[in-house]
Kinemage of the C-alpha trace (Angstrom):
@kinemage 1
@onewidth
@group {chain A} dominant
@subgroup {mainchain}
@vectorlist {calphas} color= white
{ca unk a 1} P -71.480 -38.747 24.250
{ca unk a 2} L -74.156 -35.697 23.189
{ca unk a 3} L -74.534 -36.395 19.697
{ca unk a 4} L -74.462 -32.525 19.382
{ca unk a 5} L -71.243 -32.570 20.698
{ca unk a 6} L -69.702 -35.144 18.379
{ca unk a 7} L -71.220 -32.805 15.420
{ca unk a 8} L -69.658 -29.572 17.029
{ca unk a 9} L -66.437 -31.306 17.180
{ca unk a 10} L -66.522 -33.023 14.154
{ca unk a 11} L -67.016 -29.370 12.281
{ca unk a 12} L -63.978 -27.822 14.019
{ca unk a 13} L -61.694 -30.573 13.048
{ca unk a 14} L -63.397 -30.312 9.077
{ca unk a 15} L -63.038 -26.131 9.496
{ca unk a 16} L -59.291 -26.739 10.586
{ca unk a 17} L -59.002 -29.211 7.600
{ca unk a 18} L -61.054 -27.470 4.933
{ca unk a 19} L -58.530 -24.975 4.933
{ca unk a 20} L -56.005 -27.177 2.822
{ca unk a 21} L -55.266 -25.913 -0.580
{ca unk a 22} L -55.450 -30.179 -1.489
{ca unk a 23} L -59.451 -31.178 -0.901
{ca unk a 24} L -58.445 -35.156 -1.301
{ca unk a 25} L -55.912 -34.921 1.256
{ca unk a 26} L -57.944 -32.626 3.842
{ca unk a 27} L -60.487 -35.231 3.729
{ca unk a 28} L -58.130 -37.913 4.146
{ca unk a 29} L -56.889 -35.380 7.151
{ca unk a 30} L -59.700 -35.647 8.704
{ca unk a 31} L -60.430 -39.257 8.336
{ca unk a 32} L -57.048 -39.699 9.792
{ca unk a 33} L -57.793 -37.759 12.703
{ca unk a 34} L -61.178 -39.501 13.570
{ca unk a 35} L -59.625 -42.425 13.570
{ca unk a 36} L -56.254 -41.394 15.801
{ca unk a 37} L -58.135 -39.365 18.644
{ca unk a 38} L -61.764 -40.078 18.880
{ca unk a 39} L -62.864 -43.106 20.811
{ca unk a 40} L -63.698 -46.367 18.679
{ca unk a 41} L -67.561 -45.600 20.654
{ca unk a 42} L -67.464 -41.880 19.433
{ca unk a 43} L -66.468 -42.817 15.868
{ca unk a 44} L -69.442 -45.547 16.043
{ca unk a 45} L -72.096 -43.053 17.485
{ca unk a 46} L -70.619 -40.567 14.772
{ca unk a 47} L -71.137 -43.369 11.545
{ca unk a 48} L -74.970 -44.153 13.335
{ca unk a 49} L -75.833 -40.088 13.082
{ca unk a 50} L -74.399 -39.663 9.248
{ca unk a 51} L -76.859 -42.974 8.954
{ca unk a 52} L -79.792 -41.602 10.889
{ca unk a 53} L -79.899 -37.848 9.173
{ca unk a 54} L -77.505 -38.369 6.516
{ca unk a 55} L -75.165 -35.961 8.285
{ca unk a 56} L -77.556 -33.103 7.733
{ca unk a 57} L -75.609 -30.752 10.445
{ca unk a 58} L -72.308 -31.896 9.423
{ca unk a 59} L -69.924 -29.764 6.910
{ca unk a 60} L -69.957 -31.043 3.316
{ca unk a 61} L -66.280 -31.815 3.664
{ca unk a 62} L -66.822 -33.710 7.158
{ca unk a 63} L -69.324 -36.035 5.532
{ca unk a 64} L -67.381 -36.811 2.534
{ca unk a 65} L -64.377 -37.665 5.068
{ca unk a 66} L -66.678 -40.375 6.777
{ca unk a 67} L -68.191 -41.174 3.131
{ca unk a 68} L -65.016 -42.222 1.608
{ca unk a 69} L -62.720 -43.110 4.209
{ca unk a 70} L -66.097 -45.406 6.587
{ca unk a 71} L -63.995 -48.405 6.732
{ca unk a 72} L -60.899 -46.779 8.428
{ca unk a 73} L -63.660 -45.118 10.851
{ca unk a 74} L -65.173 -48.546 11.433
């Protein structure tokens, strides 16, 4: 998949989540999400891109999401 693409929709989901009054469980939120509806080869090319760039076009709360919760995305 365009890794542009996996950063676009990686950013809605965080914009829908960031929205949560509770940051630890948006984050978890999105985690979960990741991990329910993306591909096991999207959530791979998604880890290699936050390991390439560090995640530099990702929101803050999109990269802490992958961060803290890698081995559920794994």
């Amino acid at each position: 998949m365009d890794s542009d693409n996996l950063i676009r929709m990686a950013n809605r989901i965080g914009e829908f989540f960031e929205a949560m009054p509770d940051r630890t469980e948006a984050i978890e939120g999105i985690a979960t999400h990741l991990k329910k509806f993306w591909d096991p080869r999207m959530r791979r090319q998604f880890l290699a891109l936050l390991e390439q760039d560090g995640g530099g076009q990702l929101k803050e709360i999109v990269r802490a999401a992958a961060q803290q919760h890698r081995a559920l995305l794994e």
